[in-house]
C-alpha positions as CSV (number, residue, x, y, z in Angstrom):
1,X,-24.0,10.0,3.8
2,X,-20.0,8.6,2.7
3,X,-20.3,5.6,1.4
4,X,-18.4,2.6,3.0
5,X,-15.2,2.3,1.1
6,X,-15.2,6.3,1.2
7,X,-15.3,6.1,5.0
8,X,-12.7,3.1,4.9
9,X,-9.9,5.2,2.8
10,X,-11.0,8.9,4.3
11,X,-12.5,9.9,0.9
12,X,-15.9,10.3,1.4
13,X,-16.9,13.1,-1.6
14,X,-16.4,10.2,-4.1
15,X,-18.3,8.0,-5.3
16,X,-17.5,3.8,-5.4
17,X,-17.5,4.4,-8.8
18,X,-15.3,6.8,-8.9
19,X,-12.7,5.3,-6.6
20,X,-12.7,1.7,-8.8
21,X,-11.5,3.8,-11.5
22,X,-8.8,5.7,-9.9
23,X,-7.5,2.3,-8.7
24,X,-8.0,1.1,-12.1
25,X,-6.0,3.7,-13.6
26,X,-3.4,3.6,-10.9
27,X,-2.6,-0.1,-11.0
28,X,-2.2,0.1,-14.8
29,X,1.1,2.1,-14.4
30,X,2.3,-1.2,-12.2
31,X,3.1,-4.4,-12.7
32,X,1.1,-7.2,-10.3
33,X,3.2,-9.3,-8.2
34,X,2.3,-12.1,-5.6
35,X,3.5,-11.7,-2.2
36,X,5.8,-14.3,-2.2
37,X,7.5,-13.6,-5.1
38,X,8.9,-9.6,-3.1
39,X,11.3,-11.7,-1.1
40,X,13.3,-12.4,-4.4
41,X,13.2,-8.1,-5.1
42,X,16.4,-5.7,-4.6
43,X,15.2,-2.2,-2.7
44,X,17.1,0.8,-3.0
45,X,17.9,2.9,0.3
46,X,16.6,6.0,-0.6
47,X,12.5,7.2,-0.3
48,X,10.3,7.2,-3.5
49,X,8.6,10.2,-1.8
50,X,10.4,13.6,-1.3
51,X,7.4,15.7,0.1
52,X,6.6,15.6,3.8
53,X,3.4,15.9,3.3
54,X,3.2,12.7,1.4
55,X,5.1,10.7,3.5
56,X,2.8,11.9,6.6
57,X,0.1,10.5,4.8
58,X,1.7,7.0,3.9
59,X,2.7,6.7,7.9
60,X,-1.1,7.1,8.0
61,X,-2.0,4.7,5.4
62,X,0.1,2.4,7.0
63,X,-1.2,2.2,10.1
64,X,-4.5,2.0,8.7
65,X,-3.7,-1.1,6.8
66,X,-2.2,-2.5,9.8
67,X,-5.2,-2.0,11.6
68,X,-7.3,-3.5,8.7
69,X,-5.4,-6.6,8.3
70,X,-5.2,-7.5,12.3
71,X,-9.0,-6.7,13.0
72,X,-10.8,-8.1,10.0
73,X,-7.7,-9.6,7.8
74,X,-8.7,-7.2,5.1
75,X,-6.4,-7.3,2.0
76,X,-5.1,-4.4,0.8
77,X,-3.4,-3.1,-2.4
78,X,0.0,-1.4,-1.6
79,X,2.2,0.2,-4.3
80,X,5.7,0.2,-4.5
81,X,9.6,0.6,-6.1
82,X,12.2,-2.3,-6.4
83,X,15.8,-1.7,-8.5
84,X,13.5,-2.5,-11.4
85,X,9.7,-1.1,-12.0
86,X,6.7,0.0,-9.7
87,X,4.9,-3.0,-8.5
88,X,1.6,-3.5,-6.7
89,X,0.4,-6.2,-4.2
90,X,-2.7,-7.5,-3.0
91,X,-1.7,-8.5,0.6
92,X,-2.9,-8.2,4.4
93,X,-0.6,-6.0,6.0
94,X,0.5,-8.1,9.4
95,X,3.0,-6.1,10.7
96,X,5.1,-2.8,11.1
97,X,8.8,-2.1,12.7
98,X,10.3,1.3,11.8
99,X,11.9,0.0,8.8
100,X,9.3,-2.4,7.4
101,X,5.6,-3.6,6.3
102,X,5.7,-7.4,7.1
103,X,3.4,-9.5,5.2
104,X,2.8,-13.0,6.1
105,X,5.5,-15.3,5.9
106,X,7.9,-12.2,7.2
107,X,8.1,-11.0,4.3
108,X,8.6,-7.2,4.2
109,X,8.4,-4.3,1.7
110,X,10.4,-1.0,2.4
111,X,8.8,1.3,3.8
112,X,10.5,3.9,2.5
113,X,9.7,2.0,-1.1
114,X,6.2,2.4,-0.8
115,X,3.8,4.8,-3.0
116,X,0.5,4.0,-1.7
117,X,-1.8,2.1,0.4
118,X,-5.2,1.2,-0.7
């Protein structure tokens, strides 16, 4: 049977184990930021992603987020570009327009500045 954060994240042939280190490992190529600190950031206009496929799945990720973060206020990690480095947060995803992943306080990363939602 998948285990719970496998279920949660639609990767249910790995193990919890396995999935702490790919986070590990991913977060190590970014720098931690606190929420409040993003509204000070510069975003380019152009996508971090080039392949469809890739930005189908963030869309997805997205919404799921969303969905965490209204229904049980579940914080999630979401990776993303400024002008200057790659940058993670650990945030509950309030919000979405078109444009836009709104955090509390309004602020708002990008969306097309985002890498990953975990």
């Amino acid at each position: 049977m998948a285990n719970k954060i496998g279920q949660l994240f639609d990767f249910p042939q790995y193990s919890n184990l396995l999935l702490i280190k790919f986070f590990t490992i991913m977060t190590e190529d970014y720098k931690i930021i606190d929420k409040e600190d993003i509204a000070l950031l510069k975003f380019p206009k152009t996508d971090v992603l080039s392949d469809v496929d890739e930005i189908k799945t963030r869309t997805g990720e997205i919404n799921r987020a969303l969905s965490l973060g209204n229904l049980e206020h579940s914080k999630i990690k979401i990776f993303f570009e400024d002008v200057e480095s790659k940058k993670v947060v650990d945030t509950t995803v309030w919000g979405v327009t078109d444009k836009n992943v709104i955090l509390k306080q309004g602020v708002m990363i990008p969306i097309n500045r985002i890498f990953k939602l975990f």
